[in-house]
C-alpha positions in Angstrom: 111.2 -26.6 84.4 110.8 -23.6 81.8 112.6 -23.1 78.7 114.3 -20.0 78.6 114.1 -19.8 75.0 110.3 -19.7 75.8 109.7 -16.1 76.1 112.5 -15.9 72.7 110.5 -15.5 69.7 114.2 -15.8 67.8 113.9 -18.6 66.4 110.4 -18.2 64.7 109.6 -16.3 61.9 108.0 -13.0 62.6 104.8 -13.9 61.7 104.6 -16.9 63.7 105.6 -14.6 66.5 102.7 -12.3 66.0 100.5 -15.5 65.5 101.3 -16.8 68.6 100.4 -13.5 70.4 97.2 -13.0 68.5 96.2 -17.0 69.8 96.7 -15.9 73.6 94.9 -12.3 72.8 91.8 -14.5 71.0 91.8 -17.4 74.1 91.6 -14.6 76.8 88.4 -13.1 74.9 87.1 -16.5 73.7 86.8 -17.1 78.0 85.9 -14.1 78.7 82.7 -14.5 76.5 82.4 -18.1 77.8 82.1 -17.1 81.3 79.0 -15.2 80.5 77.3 -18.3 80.7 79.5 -20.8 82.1 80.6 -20.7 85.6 84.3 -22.0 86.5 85.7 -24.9 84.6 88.7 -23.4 83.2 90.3 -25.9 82.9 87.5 -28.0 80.7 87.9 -25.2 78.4 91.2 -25.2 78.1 91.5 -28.8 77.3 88.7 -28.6 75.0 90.8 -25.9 73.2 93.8 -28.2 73.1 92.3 -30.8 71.4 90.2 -28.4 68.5 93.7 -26.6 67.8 95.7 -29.8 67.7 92.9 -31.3 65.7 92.1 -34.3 68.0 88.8 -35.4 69.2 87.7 -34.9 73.4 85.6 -37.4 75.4 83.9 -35.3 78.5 83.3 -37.8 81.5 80.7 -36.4 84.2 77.7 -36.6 85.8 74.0 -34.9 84.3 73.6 -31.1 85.0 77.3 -30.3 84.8 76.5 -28.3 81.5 78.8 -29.9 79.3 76.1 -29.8 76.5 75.5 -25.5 76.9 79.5 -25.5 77.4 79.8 -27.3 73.6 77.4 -25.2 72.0 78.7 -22.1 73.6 82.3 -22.9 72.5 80.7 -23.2 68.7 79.2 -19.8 68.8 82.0 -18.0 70.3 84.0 -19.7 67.0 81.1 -19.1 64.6 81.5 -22.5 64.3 78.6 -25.3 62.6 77.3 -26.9 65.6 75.3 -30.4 65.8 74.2 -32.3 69.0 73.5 -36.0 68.3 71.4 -38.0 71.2 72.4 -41.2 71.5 70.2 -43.9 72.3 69.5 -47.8 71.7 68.0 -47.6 68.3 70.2 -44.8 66.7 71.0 -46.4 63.0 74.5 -45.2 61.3 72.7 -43.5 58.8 70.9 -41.5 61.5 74.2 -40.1 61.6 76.2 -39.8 58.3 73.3 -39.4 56.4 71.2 -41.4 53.6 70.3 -41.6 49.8 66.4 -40.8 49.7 64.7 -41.1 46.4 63.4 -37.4 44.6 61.9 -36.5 41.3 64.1 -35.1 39.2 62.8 -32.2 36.4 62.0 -35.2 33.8 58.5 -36.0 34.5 58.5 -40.1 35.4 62.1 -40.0 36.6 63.4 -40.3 40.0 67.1 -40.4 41.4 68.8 -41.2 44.7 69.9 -37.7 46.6 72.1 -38.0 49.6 70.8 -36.3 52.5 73.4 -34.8 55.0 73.5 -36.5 58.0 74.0 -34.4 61.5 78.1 -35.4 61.4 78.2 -32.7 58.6 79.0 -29.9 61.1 82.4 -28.1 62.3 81.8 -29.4 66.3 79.6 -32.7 66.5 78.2 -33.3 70.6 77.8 -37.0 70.6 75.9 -36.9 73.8 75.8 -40.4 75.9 77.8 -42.6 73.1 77.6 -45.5 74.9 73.6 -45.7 74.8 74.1 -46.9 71.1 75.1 -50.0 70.0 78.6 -50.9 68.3 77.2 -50.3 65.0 76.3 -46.6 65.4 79.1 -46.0 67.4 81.6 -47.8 64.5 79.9 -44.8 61.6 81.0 -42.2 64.2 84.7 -43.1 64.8 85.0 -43.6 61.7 84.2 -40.2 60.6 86.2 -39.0 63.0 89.2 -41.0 61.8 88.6 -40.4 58.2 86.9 -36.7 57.8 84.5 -38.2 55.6 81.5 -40.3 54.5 80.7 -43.1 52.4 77.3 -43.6 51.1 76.2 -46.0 48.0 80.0 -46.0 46.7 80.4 -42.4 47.3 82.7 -39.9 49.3 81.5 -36.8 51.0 84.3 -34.9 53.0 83.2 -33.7 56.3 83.1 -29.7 56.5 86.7 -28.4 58.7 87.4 -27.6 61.2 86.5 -31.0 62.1 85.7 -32.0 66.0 83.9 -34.3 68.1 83.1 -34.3 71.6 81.8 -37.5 73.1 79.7 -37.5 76.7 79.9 -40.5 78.7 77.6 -40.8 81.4 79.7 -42.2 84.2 76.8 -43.1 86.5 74.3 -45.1 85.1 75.9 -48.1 82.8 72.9 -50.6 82.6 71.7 -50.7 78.9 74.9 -48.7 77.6 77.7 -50.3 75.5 81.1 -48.8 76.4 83.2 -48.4 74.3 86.2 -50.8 74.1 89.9 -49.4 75.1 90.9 -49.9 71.2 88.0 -47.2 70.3 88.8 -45.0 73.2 92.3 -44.4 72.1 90.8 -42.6 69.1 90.4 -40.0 71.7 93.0 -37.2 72.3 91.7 -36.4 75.4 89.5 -37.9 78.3 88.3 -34.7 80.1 86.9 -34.8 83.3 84.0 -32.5 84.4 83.6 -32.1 88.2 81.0 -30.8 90.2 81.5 -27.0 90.6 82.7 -25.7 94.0 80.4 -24.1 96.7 80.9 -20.5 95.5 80.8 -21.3 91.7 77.1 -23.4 92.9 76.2 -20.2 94.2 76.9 -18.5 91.6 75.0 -20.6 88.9 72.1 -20.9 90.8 71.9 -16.9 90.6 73.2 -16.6 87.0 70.5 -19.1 85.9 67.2 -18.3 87.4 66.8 -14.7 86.2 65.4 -13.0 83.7 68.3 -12.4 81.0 71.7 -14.2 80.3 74.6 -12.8 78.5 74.9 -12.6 74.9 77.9 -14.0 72.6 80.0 -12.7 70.8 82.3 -14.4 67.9 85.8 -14.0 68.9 87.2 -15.8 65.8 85.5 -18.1 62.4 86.7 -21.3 61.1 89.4 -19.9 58.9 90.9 -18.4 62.0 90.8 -21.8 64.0 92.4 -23.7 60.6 95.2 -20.9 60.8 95.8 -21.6 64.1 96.1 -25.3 63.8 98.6 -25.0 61.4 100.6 -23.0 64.0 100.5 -25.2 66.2 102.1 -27.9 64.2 105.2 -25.3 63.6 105.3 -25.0 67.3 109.3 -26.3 68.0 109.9 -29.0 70.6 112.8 -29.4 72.3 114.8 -32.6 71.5 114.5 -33.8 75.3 111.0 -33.5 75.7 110.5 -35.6 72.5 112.4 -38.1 74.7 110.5 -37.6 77.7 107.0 -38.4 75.8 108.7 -41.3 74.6 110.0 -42.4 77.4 106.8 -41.7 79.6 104.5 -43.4 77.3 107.0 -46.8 77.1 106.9 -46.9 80.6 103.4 -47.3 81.0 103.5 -50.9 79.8 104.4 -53.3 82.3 106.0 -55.6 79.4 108.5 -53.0 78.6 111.6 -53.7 80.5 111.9 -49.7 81.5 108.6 -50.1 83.5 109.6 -49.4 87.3 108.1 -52.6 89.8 105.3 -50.8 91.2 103.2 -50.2 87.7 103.7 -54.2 87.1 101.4 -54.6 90.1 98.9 -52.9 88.9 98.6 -51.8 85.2 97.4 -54.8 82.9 98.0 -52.6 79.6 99.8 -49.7 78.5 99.4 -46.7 76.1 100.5 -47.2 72.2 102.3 -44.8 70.2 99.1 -42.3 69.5 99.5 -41.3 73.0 103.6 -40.0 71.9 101.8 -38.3 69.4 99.1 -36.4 71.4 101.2 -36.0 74.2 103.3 -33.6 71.7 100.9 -32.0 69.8 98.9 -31.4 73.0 101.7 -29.5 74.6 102.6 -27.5 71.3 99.1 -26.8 71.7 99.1 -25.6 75.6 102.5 -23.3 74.9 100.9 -21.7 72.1 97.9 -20.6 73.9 99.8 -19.6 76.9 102.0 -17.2 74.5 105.3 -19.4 74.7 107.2 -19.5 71.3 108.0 -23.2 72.2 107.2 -26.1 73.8 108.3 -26.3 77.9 108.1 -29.5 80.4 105.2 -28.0 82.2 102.6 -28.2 79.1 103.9 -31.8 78.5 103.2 -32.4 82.5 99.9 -30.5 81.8 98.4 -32.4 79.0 99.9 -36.0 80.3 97.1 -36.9 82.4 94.0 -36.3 79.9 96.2 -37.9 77.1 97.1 -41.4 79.1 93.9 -41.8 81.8 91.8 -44.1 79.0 94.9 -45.5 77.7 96.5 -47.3 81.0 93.9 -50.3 81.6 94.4 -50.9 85.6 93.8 -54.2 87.1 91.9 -55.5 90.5 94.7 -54.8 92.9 95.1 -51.0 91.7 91.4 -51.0 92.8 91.2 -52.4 96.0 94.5 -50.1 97.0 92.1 -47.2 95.7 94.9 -46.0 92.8 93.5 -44.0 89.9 95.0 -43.7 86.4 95.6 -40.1 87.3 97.5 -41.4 90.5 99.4 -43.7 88.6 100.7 -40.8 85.5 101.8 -38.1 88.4 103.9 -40.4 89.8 105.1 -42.1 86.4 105.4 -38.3 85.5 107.9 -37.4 88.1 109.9 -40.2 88.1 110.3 -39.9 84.1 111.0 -36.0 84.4 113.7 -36.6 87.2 115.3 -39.6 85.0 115.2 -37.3 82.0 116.8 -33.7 83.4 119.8 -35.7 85.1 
């Protein structure tokens, strides 16, 4: 169901209105660009966009080869945005990547100090490529630089540079010698974004993009003062009163403790999303109207972001898996039965 007041820019100041405009201008060249090298995944990008303008972190779930590492990096130059990839594996330390005090000479002769050394989380887009190859410990300094925007070292604070934001690769396959990370650390993810395997025609299409001679050049479609600009429109973004409700009500109804819950979730969700799922639920859909050129929020980003919000927050038991239901099975149909309880 759309707003009307949607395409009204009324209620919004005039800049705000002219904001909005130049974010949908800026997204249309920012893919245009992309799809020089990358082939398809729209809606990858898209997500990934959601979560940098509503200043929330993205864990990308796929298979090796689907370019999810050339994708992050590609999205950094388009922004002229710092850009780190950190490889994780069984013997990453946390101070492999926050950083570390080395001892230097200093200009007295004889004397030496302790200089902190910028670790590779000192960057505007961090990749954290295979997190769960490193153990809890390494993992911990990571979300909690995420969390925080900073670093302690030695009794000191070193912010982190912004725009902030961290994408996480999971490597769905292969889980022998990993440590995944538990549901409480997940949900310090905005989104879980799923990348596919391309179609036959966009297959096609990569193979020929790939194995010639030149590949397209980038070109910066906006800096990090932009994307901070941006963010802060988002948060002005207006929300009608009943889709507040409807985030409310969608996430309470995913815990099969909560008297709301309908029968058939009982039987097969052990645990249900918290209240930072309310939160990114909202700001994920001020996000989505904002880049589509909507001057407010509408049901159809809420229904748009609702499945990469909740998929890592609903914990499903054995009988959802023997019947074959996913978590993305289980929020289209909690989804519809929420929207049609809501619009009565």
């Amino acid at each position: 169901m759309t707003d009307p007041a949607a395409s009204s820019p009324s209620h919004l100041p005039q800049d705000d209105v002219a904001a909005i405009q130049s974010l949908r201008d800026t997204y249309d060249q920012l893919r245009g660009e992309l799809a020089k090298v990358i082939v398809g995944q729209e809606a990858v990008i898209e997500q990934l966009m959601l979560c940098l303008l509503a200043k929330g972190h993205g864990l990308l779930m796929g298979v090796p080869g689907l370019a999810k590492t050339l994708l992050v990096s590609a999205l950094a130059d388009t922004l002229h945005l710092g850009f780190n990839r950190i490889q994780f594996t069984p013997d990453l330390m946390p101070a492999d990547i926050t950083g570390t005090d080395i001892l230097q000479e200093t200009d007295q002769p004889g004397r030496r100090s302790f200089e902190f050394i910028r670790g590779p989380i000192f960057a505007n887009i961090v990749l954290a490529d295979e997190i769960n190859r490193a153990p809890a410990k390494t993992q911990s300094a990571l979300l909690e630089a995420m969390q925080e925007h900073k670093v302690t070292a030695l009794g000191k604070t070193f912010p982190l540079d912004q725009p902030f934001f961290v994408l996480a690769t999971q490597n769905p396959v292969e889980q022998e010698g990993t440590y995944p990370l538990p549901e409480a650390q997940l949900d310090r993810f905005m989104f879980l974004i799923h990348v596919d395997y391309p179609s036959e025609e966009e297959e096609l299409e990569i193979a020929k993009a790939t194995t010639g001679a030149t590949r397209g050049q980038l070109e910066t479609v906006l800096d990090a003062e932009g994307v901070m600009r941006f963010q802060e429109l988002v948060r002005r973004l207006p929300v009608p009163d009943h889709l507040y409700q409807l985030a409310v009500t969608l996430v309470r109804r995913t815990r099969p403790a909560e008297a709301s819950a309908p029968d058939w979730l009982r039987r097969v969700v052990t645990w249900g999303a918290g209240p930072r799922a309310v939160q990114y639920l909202v700001l994920g859909a001020k996000a989505r109207a904002a880049l589509h050129g909507s001057f407010v929020v509408r049901e159809e980003d809420l229904e748009a972001v609702a499945a990469p919000v909740l998929n890592h927050r609903i914990l499903t038991n054995f009988t959802a898996q023997s019947e074959g239901l996913s978590t993305r099975t289980i929020v289209d149909r909690l989804f519809a039965e929420v929207s049609d309880s809501v619009n009565r």
